[in-house]
N, CA, C and O atoms as CSV, one atom per row, in Angstrom:
chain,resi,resn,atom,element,x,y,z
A,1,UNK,N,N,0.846,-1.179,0.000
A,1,UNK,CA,C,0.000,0.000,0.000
A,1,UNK,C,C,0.886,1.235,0.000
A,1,UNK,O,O,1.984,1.015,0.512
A,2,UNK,N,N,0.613,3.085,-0.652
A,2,UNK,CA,C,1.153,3.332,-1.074
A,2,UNK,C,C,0.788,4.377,0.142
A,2,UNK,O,O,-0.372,4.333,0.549
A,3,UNK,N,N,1.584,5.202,0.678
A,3,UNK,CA,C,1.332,5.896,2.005
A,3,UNK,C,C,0.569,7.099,1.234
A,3,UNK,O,O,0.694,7.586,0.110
A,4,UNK,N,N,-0.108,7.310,2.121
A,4,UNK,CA,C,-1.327,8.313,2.232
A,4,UNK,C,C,-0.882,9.335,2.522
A,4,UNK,O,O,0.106,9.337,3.256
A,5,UNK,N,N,-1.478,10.660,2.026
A,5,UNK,CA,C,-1.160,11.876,2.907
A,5,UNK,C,C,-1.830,12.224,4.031
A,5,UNK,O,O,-2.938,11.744,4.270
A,6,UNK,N,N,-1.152,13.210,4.948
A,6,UNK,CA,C,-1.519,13.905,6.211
A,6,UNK,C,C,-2.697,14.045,6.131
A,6,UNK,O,O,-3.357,13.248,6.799
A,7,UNK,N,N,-3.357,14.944,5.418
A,7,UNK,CA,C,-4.321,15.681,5.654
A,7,UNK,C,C,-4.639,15.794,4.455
A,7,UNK,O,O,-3.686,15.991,3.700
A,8,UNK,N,N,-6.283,15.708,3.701
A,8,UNK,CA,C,-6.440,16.183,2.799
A,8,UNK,C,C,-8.194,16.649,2.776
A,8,UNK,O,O,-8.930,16.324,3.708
A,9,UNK,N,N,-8.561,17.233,1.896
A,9,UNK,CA,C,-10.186,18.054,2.434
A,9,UNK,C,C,-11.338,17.339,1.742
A,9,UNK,O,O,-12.433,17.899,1.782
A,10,UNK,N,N,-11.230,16.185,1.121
A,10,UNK,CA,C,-12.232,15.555,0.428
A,10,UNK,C,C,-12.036,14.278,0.905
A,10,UNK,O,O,-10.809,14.321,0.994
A,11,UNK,N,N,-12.428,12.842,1.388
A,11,UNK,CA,C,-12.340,11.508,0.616
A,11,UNK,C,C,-13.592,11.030,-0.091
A,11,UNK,O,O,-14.741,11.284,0.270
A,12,UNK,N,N,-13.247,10.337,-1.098
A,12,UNK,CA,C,-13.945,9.480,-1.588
A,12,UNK,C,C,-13.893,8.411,-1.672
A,12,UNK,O,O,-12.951,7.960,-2.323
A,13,UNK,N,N,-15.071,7.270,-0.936
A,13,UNK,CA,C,-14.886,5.838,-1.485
A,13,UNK,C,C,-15.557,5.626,-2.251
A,13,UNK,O,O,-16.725,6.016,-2.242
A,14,UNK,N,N,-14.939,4.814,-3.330
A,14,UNK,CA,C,-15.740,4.151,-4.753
A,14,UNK,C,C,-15.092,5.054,-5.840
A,14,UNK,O,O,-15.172,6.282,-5.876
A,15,UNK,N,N,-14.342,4.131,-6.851
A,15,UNK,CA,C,-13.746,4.375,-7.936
A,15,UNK,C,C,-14.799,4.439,-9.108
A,15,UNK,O,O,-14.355,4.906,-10.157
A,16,UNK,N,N,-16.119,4.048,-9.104
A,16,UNK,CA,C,-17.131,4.108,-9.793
A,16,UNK,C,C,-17.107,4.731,-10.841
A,16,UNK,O,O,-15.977,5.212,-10.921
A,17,UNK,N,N,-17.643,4.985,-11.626
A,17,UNK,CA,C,-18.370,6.415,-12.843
A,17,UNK,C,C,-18.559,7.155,-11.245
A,17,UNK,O,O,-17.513,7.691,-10.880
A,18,UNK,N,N,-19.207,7.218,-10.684
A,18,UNK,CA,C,-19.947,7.948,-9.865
A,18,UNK,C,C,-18.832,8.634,-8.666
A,18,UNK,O,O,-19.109,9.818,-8.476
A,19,UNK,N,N,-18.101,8.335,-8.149
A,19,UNK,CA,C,-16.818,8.281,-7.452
A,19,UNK,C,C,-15.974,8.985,-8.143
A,19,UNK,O,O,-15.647,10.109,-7.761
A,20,UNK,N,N,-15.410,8.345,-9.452
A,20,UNK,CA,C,-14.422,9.547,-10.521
A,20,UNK,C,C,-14.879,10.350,-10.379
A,20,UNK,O,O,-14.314,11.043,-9.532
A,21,UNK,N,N,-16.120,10.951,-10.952
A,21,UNK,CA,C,-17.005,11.934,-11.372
A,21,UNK,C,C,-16.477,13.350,-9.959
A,21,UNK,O,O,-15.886,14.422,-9.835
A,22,UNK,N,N,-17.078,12.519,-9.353
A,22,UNK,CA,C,-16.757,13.210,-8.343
A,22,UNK,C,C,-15.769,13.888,-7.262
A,22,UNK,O,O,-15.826,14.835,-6.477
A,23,UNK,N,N,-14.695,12.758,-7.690
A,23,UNK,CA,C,-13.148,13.040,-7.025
A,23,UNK,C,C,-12.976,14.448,-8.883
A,23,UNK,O,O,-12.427,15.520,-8.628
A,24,UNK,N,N,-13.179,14.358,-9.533
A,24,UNK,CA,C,-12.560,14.978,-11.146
A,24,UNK,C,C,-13.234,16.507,-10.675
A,24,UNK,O,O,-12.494,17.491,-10.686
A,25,UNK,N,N,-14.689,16.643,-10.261
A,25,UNK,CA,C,-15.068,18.112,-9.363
A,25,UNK,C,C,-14.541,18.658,-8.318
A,25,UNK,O,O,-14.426,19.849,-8.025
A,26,UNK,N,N,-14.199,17.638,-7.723
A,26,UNK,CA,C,-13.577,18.030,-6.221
A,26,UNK,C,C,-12.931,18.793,-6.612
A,26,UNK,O,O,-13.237,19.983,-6.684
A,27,UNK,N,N,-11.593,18.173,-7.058
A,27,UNK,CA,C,-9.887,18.432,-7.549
A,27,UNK,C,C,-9.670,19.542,-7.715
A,27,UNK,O,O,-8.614,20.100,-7.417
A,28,UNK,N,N,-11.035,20.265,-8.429
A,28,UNK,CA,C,-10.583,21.675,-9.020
A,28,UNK,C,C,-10.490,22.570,-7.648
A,28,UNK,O,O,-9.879,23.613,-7.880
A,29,UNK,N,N,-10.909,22.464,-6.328
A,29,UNK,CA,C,-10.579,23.449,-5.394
A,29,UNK,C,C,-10.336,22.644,-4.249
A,29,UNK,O,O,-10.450,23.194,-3.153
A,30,UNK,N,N,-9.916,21.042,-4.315
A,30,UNK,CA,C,-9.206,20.838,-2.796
A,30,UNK,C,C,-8.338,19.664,-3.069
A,30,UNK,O,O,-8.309,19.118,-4.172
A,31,UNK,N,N,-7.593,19.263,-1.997
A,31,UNK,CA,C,-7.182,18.217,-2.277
A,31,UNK,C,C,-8.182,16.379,-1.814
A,31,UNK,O,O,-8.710,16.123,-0.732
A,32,UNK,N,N,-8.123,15.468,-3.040
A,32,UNK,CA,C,-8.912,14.785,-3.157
A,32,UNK,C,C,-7.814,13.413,-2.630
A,32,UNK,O,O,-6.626,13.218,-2.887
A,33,UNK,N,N,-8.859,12.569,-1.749
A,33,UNK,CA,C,-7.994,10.862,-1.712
A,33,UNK,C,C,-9.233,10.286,-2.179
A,33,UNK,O,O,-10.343,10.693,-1.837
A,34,UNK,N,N,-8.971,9.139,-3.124
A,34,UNK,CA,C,-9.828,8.405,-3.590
A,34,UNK,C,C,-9.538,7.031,-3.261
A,34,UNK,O,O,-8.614,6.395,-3.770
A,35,UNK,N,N,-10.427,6.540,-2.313
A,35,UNK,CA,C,-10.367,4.935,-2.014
A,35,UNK,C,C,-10.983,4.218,-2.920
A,35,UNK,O,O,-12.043,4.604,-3.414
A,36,UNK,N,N,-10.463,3.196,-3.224
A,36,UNK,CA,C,-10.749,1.669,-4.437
A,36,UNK,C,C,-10.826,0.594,-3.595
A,36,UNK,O,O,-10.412,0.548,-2.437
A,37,UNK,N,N,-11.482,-0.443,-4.344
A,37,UNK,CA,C,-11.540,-1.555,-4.181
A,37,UNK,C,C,-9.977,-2.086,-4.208
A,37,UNK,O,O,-9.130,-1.195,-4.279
A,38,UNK,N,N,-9.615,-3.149,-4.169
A,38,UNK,CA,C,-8.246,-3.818,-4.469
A,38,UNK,C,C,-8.792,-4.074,-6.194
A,38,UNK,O,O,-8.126,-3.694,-7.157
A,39,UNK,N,N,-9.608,-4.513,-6.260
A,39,UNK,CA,C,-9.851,-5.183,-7.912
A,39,UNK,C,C,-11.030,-4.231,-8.753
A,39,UNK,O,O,-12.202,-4.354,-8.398
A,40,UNK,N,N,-10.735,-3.417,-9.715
A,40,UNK,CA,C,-11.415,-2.284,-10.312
A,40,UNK,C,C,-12.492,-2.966,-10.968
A,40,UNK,O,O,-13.435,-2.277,-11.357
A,41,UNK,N,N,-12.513,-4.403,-11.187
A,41,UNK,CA,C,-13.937,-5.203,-12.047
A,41,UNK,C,C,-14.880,-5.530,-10.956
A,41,UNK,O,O,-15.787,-6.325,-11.201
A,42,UNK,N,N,-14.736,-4.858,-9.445
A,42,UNK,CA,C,-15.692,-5.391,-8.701
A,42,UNK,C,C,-16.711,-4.308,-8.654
A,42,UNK,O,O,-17.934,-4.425,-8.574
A,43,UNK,N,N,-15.976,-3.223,-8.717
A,43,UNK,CA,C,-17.155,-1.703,-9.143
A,43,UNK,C,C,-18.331,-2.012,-9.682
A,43,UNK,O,O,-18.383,-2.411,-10.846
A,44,UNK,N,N,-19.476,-1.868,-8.893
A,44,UNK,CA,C,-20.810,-1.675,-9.377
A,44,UNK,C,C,-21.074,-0.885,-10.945
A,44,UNK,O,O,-22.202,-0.956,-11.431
A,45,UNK,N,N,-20.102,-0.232,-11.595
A,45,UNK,CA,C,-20.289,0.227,-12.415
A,45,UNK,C,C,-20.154,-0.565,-13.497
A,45,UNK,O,O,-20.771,-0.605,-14.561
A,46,UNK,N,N,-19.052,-1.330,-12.969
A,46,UNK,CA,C,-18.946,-2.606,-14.200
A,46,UNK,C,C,-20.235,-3.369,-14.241
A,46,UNK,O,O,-20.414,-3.851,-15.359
A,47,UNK,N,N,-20.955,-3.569,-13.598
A,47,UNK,CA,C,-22.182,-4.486,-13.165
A,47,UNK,C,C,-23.681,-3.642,-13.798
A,47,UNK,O,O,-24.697,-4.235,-14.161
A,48,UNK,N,N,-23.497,-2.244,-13.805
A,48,UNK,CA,C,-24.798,-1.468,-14.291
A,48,UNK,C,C,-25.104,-1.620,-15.941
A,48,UNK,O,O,-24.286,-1.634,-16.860
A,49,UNK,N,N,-26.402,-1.718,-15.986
A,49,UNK,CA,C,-26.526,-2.215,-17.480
A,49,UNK,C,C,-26.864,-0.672,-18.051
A,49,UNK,O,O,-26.698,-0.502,-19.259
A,50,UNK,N,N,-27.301,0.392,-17.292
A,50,UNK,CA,C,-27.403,1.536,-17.730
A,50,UNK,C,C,-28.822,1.473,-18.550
A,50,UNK,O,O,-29.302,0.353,-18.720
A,51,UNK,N,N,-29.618,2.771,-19.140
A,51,UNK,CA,C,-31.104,3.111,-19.757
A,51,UNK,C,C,-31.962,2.904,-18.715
A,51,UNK,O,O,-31.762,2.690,-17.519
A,52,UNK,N,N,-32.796,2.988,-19.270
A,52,UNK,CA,C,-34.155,2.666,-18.085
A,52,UNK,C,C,-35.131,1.958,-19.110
A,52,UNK,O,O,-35.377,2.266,-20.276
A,53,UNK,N,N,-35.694,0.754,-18.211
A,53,UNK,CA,C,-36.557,-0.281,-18.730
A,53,UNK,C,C,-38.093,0.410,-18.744
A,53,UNK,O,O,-38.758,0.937,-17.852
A,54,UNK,N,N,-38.405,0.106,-20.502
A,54,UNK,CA,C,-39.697,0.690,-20.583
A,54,UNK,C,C,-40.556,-0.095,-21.396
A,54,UNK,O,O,-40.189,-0.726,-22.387
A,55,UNK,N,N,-42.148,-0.012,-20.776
A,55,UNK,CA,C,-42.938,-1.022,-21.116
A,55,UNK,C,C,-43.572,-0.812,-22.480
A,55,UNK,O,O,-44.662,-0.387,-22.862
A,56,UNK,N,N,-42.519,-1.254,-23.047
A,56,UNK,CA,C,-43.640,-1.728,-24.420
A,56,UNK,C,C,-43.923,-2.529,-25.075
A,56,UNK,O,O,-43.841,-2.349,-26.290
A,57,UNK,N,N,-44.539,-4.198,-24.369
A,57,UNK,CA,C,-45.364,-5.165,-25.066
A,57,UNK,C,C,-46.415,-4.943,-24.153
A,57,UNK,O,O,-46.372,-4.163,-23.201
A,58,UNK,N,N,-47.562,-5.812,-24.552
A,58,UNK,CA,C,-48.470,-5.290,-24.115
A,58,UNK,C,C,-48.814,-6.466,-22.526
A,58,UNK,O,O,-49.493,-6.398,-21.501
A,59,UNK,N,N,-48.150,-7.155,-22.978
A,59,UNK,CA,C,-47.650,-8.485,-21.686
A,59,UNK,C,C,-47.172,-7.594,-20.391
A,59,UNK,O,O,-47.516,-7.874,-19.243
A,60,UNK,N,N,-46.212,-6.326,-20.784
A,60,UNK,CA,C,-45.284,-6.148,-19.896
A,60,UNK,C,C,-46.357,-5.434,-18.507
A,60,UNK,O,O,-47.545,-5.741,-18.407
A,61,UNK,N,N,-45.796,-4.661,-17.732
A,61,UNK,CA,C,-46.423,-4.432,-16.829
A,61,UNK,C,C,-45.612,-3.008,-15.958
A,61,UNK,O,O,-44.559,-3.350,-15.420
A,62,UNK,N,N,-45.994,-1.468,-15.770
A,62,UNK,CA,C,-45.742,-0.464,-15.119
A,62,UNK,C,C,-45.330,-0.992,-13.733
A,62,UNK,O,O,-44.143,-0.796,-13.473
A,63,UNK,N,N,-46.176,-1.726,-12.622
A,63,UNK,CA,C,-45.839,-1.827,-11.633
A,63,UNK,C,C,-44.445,-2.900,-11.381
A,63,UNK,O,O,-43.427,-2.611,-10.752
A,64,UNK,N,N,-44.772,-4.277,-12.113
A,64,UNK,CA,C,-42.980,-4.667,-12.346
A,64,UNK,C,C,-42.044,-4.084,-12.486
A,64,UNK,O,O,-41.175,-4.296,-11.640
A,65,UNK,N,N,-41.771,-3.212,-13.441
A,65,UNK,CA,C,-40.974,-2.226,-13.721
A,65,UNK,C,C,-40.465,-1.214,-12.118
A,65,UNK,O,O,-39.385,-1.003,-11.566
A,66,UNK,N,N,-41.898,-0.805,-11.841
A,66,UNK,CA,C,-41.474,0.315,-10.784
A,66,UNK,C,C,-40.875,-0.596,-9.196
A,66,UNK,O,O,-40.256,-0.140,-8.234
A,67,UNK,N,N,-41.345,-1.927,-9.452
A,67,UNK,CA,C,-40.982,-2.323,-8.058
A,67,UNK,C,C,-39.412,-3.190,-8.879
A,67,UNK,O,O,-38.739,-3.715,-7.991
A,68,UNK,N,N,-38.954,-3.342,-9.935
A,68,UNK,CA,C,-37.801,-3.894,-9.874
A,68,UNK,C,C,-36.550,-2.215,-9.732
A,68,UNK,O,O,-35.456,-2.109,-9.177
A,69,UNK,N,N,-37.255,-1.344,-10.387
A,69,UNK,CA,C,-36.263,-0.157,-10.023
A,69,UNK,C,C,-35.670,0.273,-7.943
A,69,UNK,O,O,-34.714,0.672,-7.279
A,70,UNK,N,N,-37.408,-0.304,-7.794
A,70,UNK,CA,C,-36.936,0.139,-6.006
A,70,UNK,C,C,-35.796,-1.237,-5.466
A,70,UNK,O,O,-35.143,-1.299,-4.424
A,71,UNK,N,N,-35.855,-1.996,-6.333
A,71,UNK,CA,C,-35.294,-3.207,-6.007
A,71,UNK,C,C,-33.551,-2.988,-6.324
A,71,UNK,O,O,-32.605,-3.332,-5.615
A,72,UNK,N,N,-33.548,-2.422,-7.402
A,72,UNK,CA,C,-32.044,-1.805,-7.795
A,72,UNK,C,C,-31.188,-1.093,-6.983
A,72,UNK,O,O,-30.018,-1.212,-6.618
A,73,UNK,N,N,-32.508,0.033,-6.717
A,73,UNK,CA,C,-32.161,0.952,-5.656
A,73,UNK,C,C,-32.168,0.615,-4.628
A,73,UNK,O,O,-32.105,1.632,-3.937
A,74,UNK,N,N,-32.204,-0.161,-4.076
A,74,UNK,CA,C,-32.214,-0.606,-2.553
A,74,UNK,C,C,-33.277,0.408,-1.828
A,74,UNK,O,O,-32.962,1.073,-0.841
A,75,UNK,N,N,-34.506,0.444,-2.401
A,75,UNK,CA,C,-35.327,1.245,-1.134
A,75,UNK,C,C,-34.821,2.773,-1.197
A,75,UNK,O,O,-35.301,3.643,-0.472
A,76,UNK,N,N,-34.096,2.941,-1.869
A,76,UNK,CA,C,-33.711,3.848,-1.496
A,76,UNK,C,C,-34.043,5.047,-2.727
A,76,UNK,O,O,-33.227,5.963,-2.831
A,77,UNK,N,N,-34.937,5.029,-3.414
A,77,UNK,CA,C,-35.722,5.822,-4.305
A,77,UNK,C,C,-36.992,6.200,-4.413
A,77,UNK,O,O,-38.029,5.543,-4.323
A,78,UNK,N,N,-36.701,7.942,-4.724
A,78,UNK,CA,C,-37.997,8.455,-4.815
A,78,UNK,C,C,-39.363,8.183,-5.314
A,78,UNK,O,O,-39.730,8.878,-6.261
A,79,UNK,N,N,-40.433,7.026,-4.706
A,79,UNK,CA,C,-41.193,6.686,-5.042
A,79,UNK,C,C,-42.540,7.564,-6.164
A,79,UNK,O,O,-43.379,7.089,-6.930
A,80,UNK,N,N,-42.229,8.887,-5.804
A,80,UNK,CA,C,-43.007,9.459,-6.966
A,80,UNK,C,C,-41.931,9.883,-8.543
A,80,UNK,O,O,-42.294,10.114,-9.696
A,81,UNK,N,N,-40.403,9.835,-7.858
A,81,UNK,CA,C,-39.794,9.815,-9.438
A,81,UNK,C,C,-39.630,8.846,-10.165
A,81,UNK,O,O,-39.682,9.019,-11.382
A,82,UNK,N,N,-39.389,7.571,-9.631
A,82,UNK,CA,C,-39.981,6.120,-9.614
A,82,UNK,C,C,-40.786,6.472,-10.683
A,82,UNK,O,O,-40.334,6.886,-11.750
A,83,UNK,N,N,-42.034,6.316,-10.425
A,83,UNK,CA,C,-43.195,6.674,-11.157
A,83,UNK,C,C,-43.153,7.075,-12.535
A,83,UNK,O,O,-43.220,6.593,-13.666
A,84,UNK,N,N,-42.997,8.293,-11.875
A,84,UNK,CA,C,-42.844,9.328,-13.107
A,84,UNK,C,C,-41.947,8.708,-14.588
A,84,UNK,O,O,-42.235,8.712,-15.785
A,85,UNK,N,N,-40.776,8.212,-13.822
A,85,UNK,CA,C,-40.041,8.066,-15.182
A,85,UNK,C,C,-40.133,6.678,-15.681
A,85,UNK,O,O,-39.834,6.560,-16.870
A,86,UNK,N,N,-40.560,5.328,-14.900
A,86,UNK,CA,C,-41.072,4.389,-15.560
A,86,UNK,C,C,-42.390,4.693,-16.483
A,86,UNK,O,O,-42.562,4.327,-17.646
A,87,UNK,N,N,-43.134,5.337,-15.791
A,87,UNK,CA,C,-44.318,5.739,-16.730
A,87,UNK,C,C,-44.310,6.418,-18.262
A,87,UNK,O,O,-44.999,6.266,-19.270
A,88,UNK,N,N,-43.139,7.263,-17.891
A,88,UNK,CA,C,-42.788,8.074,-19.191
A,88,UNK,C,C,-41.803,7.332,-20.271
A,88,UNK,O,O,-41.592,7.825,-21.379
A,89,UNK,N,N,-41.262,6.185,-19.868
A,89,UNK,CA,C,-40.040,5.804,-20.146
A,89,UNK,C,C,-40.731,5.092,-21.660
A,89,UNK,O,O,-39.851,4.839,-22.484
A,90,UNK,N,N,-41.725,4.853,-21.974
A,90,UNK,CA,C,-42.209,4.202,-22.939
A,90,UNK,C,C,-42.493,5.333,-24.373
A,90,UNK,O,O,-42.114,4.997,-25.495
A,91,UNK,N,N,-43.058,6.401,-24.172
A,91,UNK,CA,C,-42.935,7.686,-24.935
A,91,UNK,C,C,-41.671,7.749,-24.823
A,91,UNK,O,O,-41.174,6.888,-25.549
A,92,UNK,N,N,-40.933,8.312,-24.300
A,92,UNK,CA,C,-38.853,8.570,-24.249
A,92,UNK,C,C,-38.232,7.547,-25.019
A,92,UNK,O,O,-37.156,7.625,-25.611
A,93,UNK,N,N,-39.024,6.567,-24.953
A,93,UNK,CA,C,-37.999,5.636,-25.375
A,93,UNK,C,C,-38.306,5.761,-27.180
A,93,UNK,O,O,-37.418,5.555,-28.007
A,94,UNK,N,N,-39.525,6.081,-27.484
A,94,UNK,CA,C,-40.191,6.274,-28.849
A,94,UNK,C,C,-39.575,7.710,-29.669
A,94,UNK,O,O,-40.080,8.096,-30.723
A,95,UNK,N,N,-38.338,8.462,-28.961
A,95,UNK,CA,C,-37.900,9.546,-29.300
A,95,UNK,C,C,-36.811,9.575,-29.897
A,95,UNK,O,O,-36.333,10.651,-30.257
């Protein structure tokens, strides 16, 4: 392991899209430490399939959709944006 500095005004854990992103804003006005995994293919980012799933057979189903997104999210999503953008996601996707 590669010694750390003293003191610095940001950390971040997670090398992610989401983690870079964010250590790459920091940077511009502090100093940034960015914690990783040991192995960069374990990142959830490698794992995200990315778009948003939208219903268009006529089999498919709005509420599947909205309860596999809370399922992604761990609970941890806005149940009316939820909504909103599974609902819309079928027009969006027709664009």
């Amino acid at each position: 392991m590669s010694s750390l500095p003293h003191t610095v005004d940001v950390i971040i854990v997670g090398s992610g899209a989401a983690g870079l992103s964010m250590a790459l804003r920091c940077a511009k006005f502090a100093d940034v430490l960015l914690i990783t995994k040991k192995n960069s293919a374990l990142s959830a980012t490698n794992w995200a399939q990315g778009g948003i799933a939208a219903v268009t057979a006529t089999d498919d189903d709005f509420r599947m959709h909205e309860a596999d997104t809370f399922n992604a999210g761990a609970g941890l999503c806005n149940p009316n944006v939820v909504e909103m953008v599974v609902r819309s996601a079928p027009h969006e996707s027709r664009n």
